[in-house]
C-alpha positions in Angstrom: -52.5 -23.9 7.1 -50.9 -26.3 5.2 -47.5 -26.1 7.9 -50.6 -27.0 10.3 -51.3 -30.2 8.2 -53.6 -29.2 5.4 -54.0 -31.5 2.3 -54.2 -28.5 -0.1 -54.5 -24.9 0.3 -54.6 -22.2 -1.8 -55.3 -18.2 -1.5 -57.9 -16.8 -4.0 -58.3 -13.6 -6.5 -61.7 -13.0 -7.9 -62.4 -10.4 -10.2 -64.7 -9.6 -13.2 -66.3 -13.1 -13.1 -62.2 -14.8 -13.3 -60.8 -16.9 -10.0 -57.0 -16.8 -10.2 -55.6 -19.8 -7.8 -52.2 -19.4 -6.0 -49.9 -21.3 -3.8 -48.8 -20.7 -0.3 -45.5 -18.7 -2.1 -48.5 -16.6 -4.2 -47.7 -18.6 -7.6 -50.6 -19.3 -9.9 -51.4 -22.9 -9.8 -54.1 -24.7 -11.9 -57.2 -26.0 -9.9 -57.2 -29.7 -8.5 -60.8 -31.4 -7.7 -61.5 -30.4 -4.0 -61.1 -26.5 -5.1 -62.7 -27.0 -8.5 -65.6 -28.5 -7.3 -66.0 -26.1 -4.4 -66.0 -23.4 -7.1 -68.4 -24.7 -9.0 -71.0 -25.9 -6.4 -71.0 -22.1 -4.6 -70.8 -20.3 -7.9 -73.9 -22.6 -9.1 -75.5 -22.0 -5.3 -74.7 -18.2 -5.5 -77.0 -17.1 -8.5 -73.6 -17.9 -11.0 -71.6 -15.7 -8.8 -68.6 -16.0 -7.4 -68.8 -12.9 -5.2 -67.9 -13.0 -1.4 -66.0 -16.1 -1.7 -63.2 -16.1 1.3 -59.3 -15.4 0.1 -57.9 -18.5 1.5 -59.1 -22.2 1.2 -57.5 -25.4 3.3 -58.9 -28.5 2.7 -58.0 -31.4 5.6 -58.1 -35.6 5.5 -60.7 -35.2 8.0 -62.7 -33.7 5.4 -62.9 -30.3 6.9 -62.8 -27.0 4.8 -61.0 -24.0 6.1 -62.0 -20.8 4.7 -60.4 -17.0 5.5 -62.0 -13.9 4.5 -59.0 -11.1 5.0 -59.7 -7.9 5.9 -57.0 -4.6 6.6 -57.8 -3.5 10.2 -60.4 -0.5 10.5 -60.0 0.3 6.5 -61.4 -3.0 5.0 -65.1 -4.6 6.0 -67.6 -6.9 5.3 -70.2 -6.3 3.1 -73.3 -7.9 2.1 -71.8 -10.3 -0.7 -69.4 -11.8 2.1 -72.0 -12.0 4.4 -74.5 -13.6 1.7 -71.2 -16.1 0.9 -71.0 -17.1 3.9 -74.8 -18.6 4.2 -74.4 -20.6 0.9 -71.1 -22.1 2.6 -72.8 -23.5 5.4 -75.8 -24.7 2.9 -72.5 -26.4 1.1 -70.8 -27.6 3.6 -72.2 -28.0 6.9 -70.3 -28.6 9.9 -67.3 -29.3 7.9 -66.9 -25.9 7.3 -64.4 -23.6 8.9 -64.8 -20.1 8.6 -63.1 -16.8 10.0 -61.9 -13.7 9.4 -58.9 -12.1 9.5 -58.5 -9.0 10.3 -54.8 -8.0 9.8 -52.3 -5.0 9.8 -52.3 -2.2 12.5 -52.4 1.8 12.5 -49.2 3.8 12.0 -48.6 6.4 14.4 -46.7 9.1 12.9 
């Protein structure tokens, strides 16, 4: 996204209550405002969860926010806290928000 003209972007790891924040080459990189604040208003609006939030955030000068939920084709799906997510993202953020999923990889024939 950001080759595409993004401000910032950054991909995301959640896991026992932590959010790890990388870089387009997958290097840790500490929070600036538009992702910290995100963070905090959907952990505050998600009952002081931060389960279901997308993999990948892009934030735009137009003020739009561009969210991807990744999923491995036919092995990985959503489930009720992506789903549940994705309402308090559109509470948050209106129709600035852009959200999809990505459903990548392929089957092997052997």
């Amino acid at each position: 996204m950001l080759s595409a003209g993004a401000v910032t972007a950054y991909a995301i790891d959640l896991w026992a209550g932590s959010v790890c924040l990388m870089d387009a080459e997958m290097c840790g990189v500490a929070p600036t405002a538009d992702i910290r604040v995100l963070l905090q208003l959907f952990h505050h609006a998600n009952g002081r969860s931060y389960g279901g939030f997308p993999d990948v955030a892009a934030f735009w000068a137009d003020g739009t926010i561009s969210l991807r939920e990744l999923k491995l084709h036919r092995k990985d799906r959503l489930g009720d806290k992506q789903h549940r997510a994705a309402d308090v993202l559109r509470n948050l953020i209106g129709s600035n928000l852009d959200l999809r999923l990505i459903s990548w990889g392929h089957d092997f024939v052997t």
